[in-house]
TORFI-136001 format. One record per residue: x, y, z of N, C-alpha, C, CB in turn. Coordinates in pm, whole numbers, plus 50000, padded with zeros to 5 digits. Atoms other than C-alpha are relative to their C-alpha. Glycine has a CB too. Layout:
% TORFI-136001
XYZXYZXYZXYZ
...
END
This chain:
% TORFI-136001
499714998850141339475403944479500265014749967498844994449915
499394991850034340855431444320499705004249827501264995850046
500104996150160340355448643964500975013049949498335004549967
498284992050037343985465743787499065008549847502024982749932
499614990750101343505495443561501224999249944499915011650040
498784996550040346385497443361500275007949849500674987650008
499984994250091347225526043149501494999849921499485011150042
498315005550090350205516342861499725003549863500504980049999
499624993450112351565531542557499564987549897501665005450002
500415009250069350445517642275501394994349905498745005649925
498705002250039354325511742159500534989450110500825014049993
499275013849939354355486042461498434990850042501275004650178
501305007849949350635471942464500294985149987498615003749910
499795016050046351495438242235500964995050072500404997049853
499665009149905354165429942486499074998550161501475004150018
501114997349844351855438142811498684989549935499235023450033
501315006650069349225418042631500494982250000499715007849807
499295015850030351315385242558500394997250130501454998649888
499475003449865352995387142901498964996850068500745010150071
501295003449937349575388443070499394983449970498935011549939
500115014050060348465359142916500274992449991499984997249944
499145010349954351315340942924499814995350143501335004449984
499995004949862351255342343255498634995850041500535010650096
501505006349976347315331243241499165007850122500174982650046
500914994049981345755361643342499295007149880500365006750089
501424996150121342535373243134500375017550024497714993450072
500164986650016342845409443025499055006549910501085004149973
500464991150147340785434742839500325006550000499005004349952
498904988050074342325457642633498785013149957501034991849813
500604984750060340475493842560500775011249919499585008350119
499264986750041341615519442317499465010250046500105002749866
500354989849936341925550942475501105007649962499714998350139
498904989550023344395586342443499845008250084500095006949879
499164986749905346445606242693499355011249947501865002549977
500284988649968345295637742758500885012849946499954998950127
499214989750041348295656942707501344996049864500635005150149
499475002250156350145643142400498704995649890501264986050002
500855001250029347045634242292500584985449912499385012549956
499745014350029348375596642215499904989650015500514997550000
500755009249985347195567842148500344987350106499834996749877
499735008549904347285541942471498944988849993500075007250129
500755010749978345665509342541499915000050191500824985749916
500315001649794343945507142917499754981750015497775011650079
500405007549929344135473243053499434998850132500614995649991
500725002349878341705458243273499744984150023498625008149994
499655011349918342325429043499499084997350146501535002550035
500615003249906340105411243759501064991850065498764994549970
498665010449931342635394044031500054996950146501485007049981
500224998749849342445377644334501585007150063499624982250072
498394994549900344835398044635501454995849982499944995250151
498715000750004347565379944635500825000449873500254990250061
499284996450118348245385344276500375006249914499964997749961
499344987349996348325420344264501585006449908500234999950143
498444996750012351845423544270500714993649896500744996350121
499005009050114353035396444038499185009949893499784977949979
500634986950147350425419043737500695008549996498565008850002
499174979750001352115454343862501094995749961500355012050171
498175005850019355645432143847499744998249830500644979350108
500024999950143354425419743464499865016049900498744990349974
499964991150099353505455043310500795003850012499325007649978
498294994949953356625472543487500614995449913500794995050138
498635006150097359055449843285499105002949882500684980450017
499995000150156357025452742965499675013049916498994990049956
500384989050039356475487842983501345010450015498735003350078
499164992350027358945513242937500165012349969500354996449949
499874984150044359495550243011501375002349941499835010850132
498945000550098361895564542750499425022250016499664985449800
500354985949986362195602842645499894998149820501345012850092
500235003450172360665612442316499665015249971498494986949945
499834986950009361285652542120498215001149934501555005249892
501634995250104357475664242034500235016649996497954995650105
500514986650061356605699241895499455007750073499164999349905
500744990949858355625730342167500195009749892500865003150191
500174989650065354435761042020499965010650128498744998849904
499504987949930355065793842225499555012749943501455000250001
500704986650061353305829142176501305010650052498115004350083
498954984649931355435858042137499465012749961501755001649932
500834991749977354675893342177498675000749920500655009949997
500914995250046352975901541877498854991849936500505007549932
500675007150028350925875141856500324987249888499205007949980
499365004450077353095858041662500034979650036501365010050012
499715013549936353185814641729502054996249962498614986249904
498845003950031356965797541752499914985750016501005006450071
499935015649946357685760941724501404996550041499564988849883
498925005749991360175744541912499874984150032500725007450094
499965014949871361195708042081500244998750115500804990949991
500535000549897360105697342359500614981650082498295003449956
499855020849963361645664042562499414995850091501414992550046
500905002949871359295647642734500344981650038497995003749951
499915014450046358995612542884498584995449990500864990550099
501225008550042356775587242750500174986050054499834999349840
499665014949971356045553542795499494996050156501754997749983
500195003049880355615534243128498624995550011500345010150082
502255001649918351985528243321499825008350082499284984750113
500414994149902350105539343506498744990050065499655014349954
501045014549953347935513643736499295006050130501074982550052
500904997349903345335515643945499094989250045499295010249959
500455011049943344045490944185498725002850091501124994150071
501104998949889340595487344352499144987350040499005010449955
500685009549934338615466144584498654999849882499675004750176
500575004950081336155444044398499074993750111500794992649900
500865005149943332755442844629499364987149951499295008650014
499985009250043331475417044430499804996749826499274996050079
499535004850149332275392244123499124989549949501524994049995
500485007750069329955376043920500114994249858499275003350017
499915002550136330105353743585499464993450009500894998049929
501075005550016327305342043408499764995849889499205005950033
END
């Protein structure tokens, strides 16, 4: 057995959420925020036996989506002065993480 981290924008959680499900795997959803945009993401977490791995990583993939999006960078110049410019970064996508599941109990 196996247990899927999955870290997803919160601009593609409600499809990653419906797809899961649809397809009749149990997820829990956590609010959580990136580090460096400091934006708001949903972490799914998935218990799954081995061989079904791949079909989960195959469901968030399609319902997740890196894109590029302009945010706000500030820049110091000499005299101490701040500047704002834009910044294109990408967003979006997952990030998944899979680990062995010594053991599974429900009670």
């Amino acid at each position: 057995m196996k247990l899927i981290f999955a870290i997803v924008s919160n601009d593609d959680s409600s499809a990653v959420s419906s797809a899961l499900t649809k397809n009749g795997y149990s997820v829990t959803k956590l609010a959580t925020t990136g580090g460096f945009l400091m934006a708001g993401n949903t972490t799914f977490i998935s218990g799954v036996e081995d061989d079904q791995v791949d079909k989960v990583i195959e469901i968030i993939s399609k319902q997740s989506s890196r894109r590029t999006q302009i945010v706000p960078s500030t820049s110091t110049m000499d005299v101490g002065m701040y500047s704002s410019f834009p910044v294109e970064v990408t967003v979006g996508g997952s990030t998944i993480f899979v680990l062995n599941v010594d053991r599974f109990e429900k009670v």
